[in-house]
Phi, psi and omega in degrees: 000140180284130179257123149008126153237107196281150157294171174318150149318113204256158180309101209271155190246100161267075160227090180013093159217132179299218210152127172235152174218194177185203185221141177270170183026193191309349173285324165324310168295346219256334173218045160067036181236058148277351163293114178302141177243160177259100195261168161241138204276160169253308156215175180214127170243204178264002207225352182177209178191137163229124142216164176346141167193180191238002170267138173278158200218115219278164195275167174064039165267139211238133181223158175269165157205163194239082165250163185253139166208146165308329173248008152249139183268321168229166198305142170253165200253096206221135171267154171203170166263131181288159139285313211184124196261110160245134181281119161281082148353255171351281194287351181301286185333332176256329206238050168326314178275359167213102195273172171253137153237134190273114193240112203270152209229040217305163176273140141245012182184122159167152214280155186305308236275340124344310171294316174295296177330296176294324194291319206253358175278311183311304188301330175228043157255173197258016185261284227278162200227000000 
């Protein structure tokens, strides 16, 4: 398998908004996550998104996602690829039978003119890192 080469890092937006995703293709059958599920973003950029679940969700696992943002009027509509799995240690350490995972997310399908949108919230917002 070929390793993931990301764009440049793009300006990321940290503020809480929610997200329904789902998992594309056969694997989505194999533990019932073909179900849309409802996440909260930890950020969002213009190149991704990562956010919190409670399933490790394998890399180069390919998902729809559906966000709601405040400076867009209607919802987007996005395919993406997972990257990258981070374990939250911190909430882990206490809570063992129900872990957290950070599932980082590259965008592969989403609209330019989206992409310009999230790019000019990041650049003048007080979210971003």
């Amino acid at each position: 398998m070929e390793p993931l080469i990301l764009p440049k890092r793009a300006k990321r937006i940290q503020k809480l908004f929610i997200v329904r995703f789902r998992i594309s293709g056969e694997i989505a059958f194999c533990d019932d996550l073909s179900k849309w599920h409802m996440v909260t973003i930890k950020n969002l950029s213009s190149s991704g998104i990562c956010f919190n679940f409670n399933k490790k969700i394998p890399v180069n696992t390919r998902i729809e996602l559906n966000i709601k943002l405040p400076f867009i009027n209607e919802p987007v509509n996005c395919l993406g690829k997972v990257c990258r799995i981070d374990e939250d240690r911190q909430y882990n350490a206490g809570y063992k039978k129900n872990p957290i995972y950070g599932i980082a997310t590259f965008f592969e399908r989403i609209d330019n003119n989206v992409k310009e949108v999230i790019d000019r919230f990041a650049e003048n917002s007080n979210f971003k890192t």
